[in-house]
TORFI-435818 format. One record per residue: residue in three letters; x, y, z of N, C-alpha, C in turn. Coordinates in Angstrom, 2 decimals. Each point is the difference from the previous one (the first is absolute). Example, Ala and Ser with C-alpha at 12.3 -4.5 7.8 and 13.67 -1.06 7.14 Angstrom:
// residues 2
r_n_east_n_north_n_up_ca_east_ca_north_ca_up_c_east_c_north_c_up
ALA_13.19_-5.69_7.80_-0.89_1.19_0.00_0.90_1.20_0.00
SER_-0.35_1.05_-0.72_0.82_1.19_0.06_-0.77_1.09_0.73
//
This chain:
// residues 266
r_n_east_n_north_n_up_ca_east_ca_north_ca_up_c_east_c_north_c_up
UNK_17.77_12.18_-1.32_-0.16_1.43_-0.24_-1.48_0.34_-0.17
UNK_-0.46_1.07_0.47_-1.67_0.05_0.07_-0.15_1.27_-1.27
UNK_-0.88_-1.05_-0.44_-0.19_1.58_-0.94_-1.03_0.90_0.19
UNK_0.58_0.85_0.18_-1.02_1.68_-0.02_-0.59_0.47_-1.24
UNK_-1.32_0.13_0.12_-0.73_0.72_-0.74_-1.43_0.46_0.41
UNK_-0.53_0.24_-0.74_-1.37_0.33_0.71_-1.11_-1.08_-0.32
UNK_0.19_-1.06_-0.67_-1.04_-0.55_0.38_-0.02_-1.03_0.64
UNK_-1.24_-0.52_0.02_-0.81_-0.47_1.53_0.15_-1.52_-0.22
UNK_-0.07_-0.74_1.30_0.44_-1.32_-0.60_-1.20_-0.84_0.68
UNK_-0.42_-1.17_-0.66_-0.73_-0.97_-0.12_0.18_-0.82_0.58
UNK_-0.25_-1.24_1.05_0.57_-1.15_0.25_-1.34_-0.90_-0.10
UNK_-0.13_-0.98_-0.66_-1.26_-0.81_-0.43_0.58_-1.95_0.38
UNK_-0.42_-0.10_0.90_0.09_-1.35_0.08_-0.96_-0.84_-0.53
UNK_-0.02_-1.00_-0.72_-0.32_-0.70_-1.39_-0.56_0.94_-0.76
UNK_0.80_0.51_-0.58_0.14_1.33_-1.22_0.23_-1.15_-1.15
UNK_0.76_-1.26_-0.17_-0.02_-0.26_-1.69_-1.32_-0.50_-0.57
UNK_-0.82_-0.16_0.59_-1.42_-0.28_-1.13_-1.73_0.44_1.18
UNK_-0.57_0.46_-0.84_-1.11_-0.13_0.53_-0.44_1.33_0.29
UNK_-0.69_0.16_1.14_-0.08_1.24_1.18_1.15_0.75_-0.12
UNK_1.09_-0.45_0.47_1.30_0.22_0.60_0.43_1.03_-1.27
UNK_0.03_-0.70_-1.02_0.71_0.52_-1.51_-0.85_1.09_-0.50
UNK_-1.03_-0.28_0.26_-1.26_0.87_-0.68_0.04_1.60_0.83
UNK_0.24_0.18_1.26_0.31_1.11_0.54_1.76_0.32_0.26
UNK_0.92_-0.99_-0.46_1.05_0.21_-0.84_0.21_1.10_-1.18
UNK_-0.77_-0.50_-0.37_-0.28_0.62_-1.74_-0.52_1.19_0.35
UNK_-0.98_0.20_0.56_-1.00_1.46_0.32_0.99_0.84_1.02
UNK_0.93_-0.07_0.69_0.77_0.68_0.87_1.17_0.44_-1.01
UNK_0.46_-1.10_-0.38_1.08_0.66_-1.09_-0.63_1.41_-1.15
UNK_-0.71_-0.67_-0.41_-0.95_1.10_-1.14_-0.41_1.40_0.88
UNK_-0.21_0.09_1.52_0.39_0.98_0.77_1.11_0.63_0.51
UNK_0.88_-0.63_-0.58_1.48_0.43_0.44_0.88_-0.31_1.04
UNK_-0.29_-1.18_0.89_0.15_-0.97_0.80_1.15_-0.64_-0.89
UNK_1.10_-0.26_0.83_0.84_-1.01_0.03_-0.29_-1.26_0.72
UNK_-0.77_-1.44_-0.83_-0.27_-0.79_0.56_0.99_-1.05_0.46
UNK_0.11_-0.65_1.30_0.84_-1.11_0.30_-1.06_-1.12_0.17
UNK_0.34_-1.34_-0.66_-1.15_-0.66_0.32_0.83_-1.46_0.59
UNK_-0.70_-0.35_0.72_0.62_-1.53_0.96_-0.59_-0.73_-0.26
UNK_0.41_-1.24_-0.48_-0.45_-1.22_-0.33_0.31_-1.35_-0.13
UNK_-0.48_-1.21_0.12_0.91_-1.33_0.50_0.68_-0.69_-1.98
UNK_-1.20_0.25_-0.55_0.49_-0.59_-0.86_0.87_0.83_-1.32
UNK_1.44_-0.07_-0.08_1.11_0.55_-0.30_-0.49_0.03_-1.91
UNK_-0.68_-1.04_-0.44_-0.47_0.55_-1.51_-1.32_0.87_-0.32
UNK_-0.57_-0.06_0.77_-1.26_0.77_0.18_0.29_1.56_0.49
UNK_1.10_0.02_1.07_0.77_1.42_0.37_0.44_0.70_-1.17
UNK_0.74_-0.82_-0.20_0.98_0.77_-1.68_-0.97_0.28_-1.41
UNK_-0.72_-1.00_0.27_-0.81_0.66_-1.85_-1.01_0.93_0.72
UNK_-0.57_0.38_0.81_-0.55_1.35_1.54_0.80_1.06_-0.68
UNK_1.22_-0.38_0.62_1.11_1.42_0.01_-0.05_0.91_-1.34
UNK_0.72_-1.44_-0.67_0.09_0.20_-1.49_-1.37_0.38_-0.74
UNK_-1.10_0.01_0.03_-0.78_0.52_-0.40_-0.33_1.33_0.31
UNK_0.00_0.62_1.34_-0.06_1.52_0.13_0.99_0.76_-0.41
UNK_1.49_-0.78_0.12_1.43_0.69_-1.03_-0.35_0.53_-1.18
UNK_-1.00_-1.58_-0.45_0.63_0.80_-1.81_-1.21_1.03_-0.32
UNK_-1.00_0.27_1.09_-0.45_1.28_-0.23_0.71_1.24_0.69
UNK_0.83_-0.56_0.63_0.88_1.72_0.41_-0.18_0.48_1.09
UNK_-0.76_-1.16_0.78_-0.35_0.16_1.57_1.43_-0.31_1.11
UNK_0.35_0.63_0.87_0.81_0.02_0.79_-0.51_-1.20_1.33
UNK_0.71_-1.38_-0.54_-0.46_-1.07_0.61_1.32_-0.50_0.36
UNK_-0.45_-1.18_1.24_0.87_-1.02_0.82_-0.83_-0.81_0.19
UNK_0.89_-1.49_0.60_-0.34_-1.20_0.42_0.68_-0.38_0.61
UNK_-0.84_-1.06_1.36_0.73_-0.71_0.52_-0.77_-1.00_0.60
UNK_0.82_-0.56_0.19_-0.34_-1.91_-0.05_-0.03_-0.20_1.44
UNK_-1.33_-0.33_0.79_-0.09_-0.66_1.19_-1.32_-0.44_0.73
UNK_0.17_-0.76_1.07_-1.19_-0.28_0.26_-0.69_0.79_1.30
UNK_-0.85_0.81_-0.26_-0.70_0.65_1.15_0.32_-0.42_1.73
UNK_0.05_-1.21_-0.16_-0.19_-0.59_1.07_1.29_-0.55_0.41
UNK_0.85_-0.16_-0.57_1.26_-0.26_0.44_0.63_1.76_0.67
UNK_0.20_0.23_1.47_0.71_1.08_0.25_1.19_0.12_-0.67
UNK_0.70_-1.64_-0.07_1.39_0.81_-0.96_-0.20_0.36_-0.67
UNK_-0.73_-0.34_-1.37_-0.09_0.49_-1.50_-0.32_1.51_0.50
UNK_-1.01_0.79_0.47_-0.56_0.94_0.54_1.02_0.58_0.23
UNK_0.51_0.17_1.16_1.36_0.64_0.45_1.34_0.06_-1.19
UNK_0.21_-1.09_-0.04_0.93_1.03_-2.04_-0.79_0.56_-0.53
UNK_-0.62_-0.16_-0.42_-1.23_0.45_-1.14_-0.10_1.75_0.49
UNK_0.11_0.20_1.27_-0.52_1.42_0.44_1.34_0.60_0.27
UNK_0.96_-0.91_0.15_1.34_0.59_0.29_0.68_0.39_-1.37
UNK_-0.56_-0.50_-1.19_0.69_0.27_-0.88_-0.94_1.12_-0.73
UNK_-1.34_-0.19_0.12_-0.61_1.68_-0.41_0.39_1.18_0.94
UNK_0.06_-0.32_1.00_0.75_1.65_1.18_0.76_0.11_-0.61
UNK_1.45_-0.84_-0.87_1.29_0.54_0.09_-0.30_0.64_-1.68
UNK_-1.15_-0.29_-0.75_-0.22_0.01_-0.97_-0.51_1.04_-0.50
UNK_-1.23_0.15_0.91_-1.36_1.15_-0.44_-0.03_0.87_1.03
UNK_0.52_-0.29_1.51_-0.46_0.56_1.02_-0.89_-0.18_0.88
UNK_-1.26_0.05_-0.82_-1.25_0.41_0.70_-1.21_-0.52_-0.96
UNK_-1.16_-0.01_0.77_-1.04_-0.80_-0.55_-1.09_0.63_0.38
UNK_-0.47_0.48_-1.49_-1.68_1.15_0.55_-0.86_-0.83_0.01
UNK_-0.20_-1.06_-0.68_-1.60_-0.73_-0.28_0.77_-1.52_0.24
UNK_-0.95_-0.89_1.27_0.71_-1.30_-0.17_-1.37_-0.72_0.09
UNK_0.07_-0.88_-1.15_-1.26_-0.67_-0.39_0.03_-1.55_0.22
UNK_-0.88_-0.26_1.31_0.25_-1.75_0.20_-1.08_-0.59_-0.67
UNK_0.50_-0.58_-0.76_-1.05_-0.32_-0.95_0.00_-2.23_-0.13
UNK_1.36_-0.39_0.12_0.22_-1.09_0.59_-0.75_-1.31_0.26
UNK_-0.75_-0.65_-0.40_-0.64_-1.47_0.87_0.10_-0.86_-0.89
UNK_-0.18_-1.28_0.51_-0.37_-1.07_-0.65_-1.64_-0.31_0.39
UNK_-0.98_-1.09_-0.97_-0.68_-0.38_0.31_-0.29_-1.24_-0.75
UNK_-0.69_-1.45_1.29_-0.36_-0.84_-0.28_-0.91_-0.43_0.59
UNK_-1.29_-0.69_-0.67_-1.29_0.20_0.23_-0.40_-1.33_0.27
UNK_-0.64_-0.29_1.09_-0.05_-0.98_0.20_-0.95_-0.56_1.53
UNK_-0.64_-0.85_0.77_-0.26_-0.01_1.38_1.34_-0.66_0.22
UNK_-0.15_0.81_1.61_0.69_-0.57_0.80_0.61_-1.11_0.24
UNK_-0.72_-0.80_-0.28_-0.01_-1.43_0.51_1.00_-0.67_-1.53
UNK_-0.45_0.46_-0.85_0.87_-0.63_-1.30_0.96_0.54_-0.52
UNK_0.49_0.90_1.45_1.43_1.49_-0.58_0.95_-0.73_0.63
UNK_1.73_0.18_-0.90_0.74_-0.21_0.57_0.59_0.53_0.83
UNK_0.42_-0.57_1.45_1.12_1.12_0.62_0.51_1.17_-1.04
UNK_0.83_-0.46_-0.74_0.69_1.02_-0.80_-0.74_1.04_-1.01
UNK_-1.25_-0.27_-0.73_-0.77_1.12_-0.15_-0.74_0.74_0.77
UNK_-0.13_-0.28_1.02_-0.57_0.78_1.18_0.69_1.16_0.89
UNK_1.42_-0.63_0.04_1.36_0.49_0.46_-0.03_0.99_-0.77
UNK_0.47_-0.50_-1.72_0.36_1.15_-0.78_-0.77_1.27_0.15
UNK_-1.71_-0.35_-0.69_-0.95_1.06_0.55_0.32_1.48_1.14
UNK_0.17_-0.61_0.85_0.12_0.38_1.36_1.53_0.94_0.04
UNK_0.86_-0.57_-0.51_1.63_0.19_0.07_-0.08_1.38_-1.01
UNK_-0.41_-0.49_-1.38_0.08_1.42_-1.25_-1.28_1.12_0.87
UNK_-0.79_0.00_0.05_-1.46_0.75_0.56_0.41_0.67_1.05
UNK_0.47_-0.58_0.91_0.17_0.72_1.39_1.41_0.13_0.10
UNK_0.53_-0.94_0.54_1.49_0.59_0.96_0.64_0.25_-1.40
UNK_-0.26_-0.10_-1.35_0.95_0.57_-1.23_-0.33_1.41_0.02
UNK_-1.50_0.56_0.86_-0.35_1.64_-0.71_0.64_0.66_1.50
UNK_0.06_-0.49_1.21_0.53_0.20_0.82_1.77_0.12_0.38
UNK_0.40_-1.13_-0.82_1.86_0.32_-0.78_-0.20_0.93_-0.64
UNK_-0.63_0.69_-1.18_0.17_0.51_-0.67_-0.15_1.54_0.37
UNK_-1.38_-0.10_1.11_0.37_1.18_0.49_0.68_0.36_0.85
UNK_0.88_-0.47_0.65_0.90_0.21_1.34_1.45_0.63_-0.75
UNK_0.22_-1.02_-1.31_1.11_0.01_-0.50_-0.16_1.06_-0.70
UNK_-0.54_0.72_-0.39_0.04_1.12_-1.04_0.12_1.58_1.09
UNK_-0.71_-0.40_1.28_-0.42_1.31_0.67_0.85_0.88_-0.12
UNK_2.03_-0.09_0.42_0.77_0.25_-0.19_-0.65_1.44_-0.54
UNK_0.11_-0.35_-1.42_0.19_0.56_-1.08_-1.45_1.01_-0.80
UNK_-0.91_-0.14_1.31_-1.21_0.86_-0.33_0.28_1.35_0.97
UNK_0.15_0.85_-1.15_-0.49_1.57_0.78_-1.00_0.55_-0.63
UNK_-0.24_1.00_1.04_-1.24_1.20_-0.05_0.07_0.66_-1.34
UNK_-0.99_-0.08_-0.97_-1.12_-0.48_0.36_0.13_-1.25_-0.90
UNK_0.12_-1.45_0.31_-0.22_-1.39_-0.53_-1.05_-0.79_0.02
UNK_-0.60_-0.87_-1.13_-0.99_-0.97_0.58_0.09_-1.72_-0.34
UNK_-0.90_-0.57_1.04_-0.35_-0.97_-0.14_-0.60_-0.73_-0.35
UNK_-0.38_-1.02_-0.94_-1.29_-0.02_-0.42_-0.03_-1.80_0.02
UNK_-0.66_-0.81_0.75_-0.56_-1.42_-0.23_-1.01_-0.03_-0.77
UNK_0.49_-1.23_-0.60_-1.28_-0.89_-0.83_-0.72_-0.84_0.45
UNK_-1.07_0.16_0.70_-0.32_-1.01_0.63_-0.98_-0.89_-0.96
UNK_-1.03_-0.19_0.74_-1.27_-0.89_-0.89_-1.27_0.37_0.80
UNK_-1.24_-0.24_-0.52_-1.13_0.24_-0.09_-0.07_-1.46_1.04
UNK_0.93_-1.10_-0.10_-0.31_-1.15_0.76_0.64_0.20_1.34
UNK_0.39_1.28_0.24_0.39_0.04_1.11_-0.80_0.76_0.93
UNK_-1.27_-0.05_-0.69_-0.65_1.17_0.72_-1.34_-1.20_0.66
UNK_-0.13_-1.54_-0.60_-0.82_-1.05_0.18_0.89_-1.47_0.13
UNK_-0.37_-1.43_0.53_0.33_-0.63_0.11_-0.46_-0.99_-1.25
UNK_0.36_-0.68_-0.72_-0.73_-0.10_-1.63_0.73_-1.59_0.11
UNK_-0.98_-1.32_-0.10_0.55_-1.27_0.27_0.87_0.08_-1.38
UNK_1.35_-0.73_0.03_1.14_-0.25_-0.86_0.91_0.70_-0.18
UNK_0.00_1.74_0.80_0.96_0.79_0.49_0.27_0.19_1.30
UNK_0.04_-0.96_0.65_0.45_0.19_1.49_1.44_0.84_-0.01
UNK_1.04_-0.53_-0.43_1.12_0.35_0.06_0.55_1.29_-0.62
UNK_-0.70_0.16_-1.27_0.42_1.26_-0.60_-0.97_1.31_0.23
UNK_-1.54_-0.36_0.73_-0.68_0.67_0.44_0.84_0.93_1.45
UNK_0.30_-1.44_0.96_0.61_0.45_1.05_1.03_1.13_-0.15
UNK_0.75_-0.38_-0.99_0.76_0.90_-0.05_0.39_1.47_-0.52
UNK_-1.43_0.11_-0.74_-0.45_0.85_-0.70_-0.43_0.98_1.36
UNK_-0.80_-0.40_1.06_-0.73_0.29_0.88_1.25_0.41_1.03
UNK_0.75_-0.48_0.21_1.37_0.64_0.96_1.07_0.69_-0.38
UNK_-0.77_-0.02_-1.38_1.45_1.33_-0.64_-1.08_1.19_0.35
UNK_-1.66_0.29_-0.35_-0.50_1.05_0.35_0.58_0.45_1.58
UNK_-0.14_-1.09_0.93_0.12_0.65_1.11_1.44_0.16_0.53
UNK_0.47_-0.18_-0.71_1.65_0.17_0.14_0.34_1.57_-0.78
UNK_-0.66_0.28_-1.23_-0.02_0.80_-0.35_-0.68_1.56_1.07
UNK_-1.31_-0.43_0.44_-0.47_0.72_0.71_0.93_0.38_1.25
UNK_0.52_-1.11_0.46_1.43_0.46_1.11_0.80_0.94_-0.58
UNK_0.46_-0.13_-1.09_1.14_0.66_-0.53_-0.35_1.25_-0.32
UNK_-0.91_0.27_-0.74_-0.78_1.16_0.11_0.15_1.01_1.10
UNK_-0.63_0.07_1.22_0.09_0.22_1.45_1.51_0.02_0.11
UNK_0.98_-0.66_-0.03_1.28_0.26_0.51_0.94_0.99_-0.88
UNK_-0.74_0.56_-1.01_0.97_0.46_-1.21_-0.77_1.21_-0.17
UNK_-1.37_0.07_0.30_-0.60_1.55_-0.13_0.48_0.88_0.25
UNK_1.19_0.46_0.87_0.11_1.37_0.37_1.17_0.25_-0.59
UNK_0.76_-1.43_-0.32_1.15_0.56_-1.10_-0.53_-0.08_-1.68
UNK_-0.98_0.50_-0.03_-0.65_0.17_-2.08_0.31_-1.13_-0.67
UNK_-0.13_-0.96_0.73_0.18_-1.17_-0.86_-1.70_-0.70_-0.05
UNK_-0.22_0.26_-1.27_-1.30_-0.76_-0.40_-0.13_-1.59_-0.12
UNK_-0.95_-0.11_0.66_-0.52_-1.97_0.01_-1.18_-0.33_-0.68
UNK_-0.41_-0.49_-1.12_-1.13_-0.17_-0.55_-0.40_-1.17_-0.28
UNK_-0.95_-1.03_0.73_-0.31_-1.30_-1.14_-0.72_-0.13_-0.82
UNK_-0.23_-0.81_-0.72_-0.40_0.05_-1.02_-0.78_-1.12_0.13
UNK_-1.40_-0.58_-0.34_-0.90_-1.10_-0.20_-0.89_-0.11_-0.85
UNK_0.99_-0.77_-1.56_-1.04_-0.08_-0.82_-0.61_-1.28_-0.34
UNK_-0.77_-0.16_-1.14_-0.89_-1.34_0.01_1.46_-0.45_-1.11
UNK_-0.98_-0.95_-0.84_0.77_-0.31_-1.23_0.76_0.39_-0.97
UNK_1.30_0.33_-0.22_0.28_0.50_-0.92_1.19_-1.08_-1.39
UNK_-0.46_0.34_-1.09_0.59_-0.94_-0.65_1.60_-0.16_-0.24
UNK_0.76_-0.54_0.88_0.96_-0.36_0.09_0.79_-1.58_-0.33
UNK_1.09_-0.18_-0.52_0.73_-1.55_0.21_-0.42_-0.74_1.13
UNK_-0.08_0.53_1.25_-0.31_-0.74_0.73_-1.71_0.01_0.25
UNK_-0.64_1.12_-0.25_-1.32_-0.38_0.13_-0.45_-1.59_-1.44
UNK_0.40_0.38_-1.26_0.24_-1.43_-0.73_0.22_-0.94_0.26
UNK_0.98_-0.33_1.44_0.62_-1.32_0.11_-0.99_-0.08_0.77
UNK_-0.51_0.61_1.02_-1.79_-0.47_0.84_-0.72_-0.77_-0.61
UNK_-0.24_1.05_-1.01_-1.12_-1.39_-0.86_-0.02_-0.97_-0.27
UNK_1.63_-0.12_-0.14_0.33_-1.29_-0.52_-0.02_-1.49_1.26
UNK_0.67_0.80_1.06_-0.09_-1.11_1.25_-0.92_0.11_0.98
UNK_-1.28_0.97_-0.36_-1.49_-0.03_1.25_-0.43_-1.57_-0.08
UNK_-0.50_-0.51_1.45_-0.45_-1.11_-0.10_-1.57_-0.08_-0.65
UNK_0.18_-1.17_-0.55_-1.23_-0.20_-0.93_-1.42_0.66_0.64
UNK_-0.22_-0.24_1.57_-1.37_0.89_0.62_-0.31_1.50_-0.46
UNK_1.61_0.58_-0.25_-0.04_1.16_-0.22_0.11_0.11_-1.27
UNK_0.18_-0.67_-1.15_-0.23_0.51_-1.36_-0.96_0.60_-0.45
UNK_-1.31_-0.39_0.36_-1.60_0.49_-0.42_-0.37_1.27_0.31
UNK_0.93_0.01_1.13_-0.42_2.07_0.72_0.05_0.76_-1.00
UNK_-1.55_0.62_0.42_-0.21_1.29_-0.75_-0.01_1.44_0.17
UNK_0.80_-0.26_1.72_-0.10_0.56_1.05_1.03_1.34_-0.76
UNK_1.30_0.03_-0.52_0.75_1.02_-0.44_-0.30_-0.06_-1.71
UNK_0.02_1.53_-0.29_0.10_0.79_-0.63_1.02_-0.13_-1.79
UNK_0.25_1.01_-0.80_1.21_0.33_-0.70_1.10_0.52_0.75
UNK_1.42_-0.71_-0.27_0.61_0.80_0.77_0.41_0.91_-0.55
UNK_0.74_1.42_1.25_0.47_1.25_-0.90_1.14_-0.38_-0.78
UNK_0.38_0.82_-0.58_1.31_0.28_-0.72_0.79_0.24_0.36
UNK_1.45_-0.20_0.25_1.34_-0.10_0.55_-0.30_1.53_0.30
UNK_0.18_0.40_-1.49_0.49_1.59_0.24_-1.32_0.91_-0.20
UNK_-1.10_-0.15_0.15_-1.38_0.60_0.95_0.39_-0.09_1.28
UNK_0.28_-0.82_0.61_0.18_-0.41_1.53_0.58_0.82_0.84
UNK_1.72_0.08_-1.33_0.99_0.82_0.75_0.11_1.41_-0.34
UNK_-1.19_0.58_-0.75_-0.07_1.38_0.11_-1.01_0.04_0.99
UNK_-1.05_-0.92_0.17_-0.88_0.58_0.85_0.66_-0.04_1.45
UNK_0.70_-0.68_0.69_0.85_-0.40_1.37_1.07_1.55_0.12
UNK_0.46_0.40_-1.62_1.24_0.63_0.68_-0.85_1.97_-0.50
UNK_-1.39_-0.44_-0.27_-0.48_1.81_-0.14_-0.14_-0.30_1.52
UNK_-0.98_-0.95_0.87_-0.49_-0.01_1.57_0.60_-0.05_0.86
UNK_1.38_0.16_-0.06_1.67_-0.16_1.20_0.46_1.34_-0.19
UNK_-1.15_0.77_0.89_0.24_1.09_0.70_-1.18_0.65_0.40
UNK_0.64_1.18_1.68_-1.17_0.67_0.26_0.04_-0.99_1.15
UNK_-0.82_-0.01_1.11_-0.25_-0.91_1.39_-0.82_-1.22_-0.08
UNK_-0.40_-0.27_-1.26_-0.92_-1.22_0.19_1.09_-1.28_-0.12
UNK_-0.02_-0.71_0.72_0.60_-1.36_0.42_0.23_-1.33_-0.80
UNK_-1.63_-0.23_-0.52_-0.40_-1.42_-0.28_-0.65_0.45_-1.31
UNK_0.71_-0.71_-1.15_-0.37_0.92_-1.32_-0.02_-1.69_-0.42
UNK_-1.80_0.34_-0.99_-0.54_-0.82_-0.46_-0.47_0.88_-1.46
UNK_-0.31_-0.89_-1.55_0.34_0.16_-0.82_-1.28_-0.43_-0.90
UNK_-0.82_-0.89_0.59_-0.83_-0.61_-0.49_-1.31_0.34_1.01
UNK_-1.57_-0.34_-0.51_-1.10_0.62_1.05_-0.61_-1.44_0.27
UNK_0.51_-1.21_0.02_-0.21_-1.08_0.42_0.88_-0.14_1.65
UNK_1.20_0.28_-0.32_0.59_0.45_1.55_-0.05_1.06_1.16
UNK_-0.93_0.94_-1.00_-0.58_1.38_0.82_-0.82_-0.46_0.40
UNK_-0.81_-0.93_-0.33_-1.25_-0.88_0.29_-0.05_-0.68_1.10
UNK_0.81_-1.03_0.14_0.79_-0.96_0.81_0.08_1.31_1.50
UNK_1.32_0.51_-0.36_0.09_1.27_0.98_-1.44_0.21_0.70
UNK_-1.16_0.47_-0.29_-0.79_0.75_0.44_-0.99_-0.94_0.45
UNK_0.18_-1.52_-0.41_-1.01_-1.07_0.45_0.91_0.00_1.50
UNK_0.96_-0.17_-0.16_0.51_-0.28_2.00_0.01_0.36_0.79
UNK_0.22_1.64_-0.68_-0.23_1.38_1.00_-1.66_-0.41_0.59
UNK_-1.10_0.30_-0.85_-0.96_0.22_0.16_-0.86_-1.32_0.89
UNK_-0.02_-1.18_-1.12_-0.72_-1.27_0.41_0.59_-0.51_1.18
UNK_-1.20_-0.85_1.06_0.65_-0.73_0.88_1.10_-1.29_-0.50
UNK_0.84_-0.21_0.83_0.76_-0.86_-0.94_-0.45_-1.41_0.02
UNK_-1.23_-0.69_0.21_-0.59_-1.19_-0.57_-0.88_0.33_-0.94
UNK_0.21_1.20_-0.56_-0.89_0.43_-1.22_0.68_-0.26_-1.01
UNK_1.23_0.90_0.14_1.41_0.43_-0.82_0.68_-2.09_-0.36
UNK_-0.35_-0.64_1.23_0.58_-0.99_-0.38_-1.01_-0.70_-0.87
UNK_-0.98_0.05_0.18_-1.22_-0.32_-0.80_-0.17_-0.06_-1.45
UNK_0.52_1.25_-0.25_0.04_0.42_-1.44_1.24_-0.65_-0.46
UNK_0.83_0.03_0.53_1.79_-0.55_-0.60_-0.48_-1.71_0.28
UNK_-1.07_-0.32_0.77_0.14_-1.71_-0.38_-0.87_-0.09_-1.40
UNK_-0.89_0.98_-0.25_-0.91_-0.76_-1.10_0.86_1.12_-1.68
UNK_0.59_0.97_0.33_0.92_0.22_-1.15_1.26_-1.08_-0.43
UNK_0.58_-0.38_1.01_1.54_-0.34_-0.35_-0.03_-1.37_0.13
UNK_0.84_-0.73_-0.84_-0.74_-1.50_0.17_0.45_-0.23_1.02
UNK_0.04_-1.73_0.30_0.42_-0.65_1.28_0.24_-1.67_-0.99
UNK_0.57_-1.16_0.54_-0.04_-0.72_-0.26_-0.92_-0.89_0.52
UNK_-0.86_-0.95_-0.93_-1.43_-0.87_0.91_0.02_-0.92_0.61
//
């Protein structure tokens, strides 16, 4: 049975901690009915249960981006549920840091699997259920905008959700459906923590990044800039930076600067 009312509904893939939760929280407090998707089933529920017992009009559901089945219930049971979906937020990845050469098949895979073809399930499977006027909004990364040794995999994929996004964009413009990515630097998240913890030792010493932002700095600043025609919404003036070195500099300049900023291994 779908319930009718007037407000607007949320769909946040990895909504139980981090990013995901943090513009959870700020959408609800706007009056957003948030749905948030997520793999791990205790981390979902104390999510849920935490915007409940403030009185927020919340759901959960349990799946993995990247699996089409999970995806396909997951969207079949919000249509029969909610209807419709104004704001769908892919927010989604894994990351493991590492070269190439010392990555496993399977963290490389994963990378690649949550990052890309999970923001690409996620948006196919929801389209259904976006009308005029609806938006889209990816999370991408600031590493998707450079090639950075020990993110091959989650860089890559960071980098083909923009241009996947940019497709989608173009195919959805004339029906008011908004596409926005998003590319920020660091922000302090569970998973930005577990980085630190597993960067290879070359990369411990970098002095190369910053403080990171705040969950919920991040996700007010991402969800005031998701709207209006600008595309590629950046949050920080280290990535406006970046931006305007590629445009401008020849690119053995641009690469120039990214070999003697960002480490490398010796």
């Amino acid at each position: 049975m779908i319930m009718l009312d007037d407000r607007k509904n949320a769909v946040i893939t990895g909504g139980s901690s981090g990013l995901g939760f943090a513009m959870a929280e700020l959408l609800a407090r706007q009056g957003y009915r948030t749905i948030l998707i997520a793999r791990d089933p205790q981390k979902l529920d104390k999510a849920v249960q935490a915007l409940k017992q403030r009185e927020y009009a919340c759901a959960g559901f349990r799946g993995n981006v990247a699996s089409v089945t999970d995806m396909e219930r997951i969207t079949t049971e919000v249509l029969s549920t909610y209807g419709r979906v104004d704001l769908l937020i892919v927010n989604a990845s894994d990351l493991h840091v590492n070269l190439v050469a010392e990555s496993s098949y399977d963290h490389l895979k994963q990378d690649l699997e949550s990052g890309l073809w999970g923001a690409i399930v996620t948006a196919k499977s929801f389209l259904p259920m976006q009308k005029t006027p609806s938006k889209i909004v990816f999370i991408s990364s600031a590493l998707g905008l450079m090639g950075i040794a020990g993110y091959a995999a989650y860089g890559s994929a960071k980098a083909g959700m923009i241009h996947f996004a940019e497709t989608l964009r173009r195919e959805l413009k004339s029906q008011g459906i908004a596409v926005y990515v998003v590319c920020p630097s660091d922000i302090d998240t569970p998973q930005y923590q577990a980085e630190q913890q597993t960067r290879p030792a070359w990369m411990q010493t970098a002095t190369f990044r910053g403080t990171p932002m705040p969950a919920p700095v991040a996700a007010r600043k991402i969800l005031k800039k998701c709207h209006g025609g600008r595309f590629l919404i950046t949050i920080t003036s280290d990535v406006c930076f970046l931006i305007f070195v590629t445009k401008i500099l020849p690119r053995r300049i641009r690469d120039l600067i990214i070999d003697i900023v960002f480490p490398r291994p010796k």
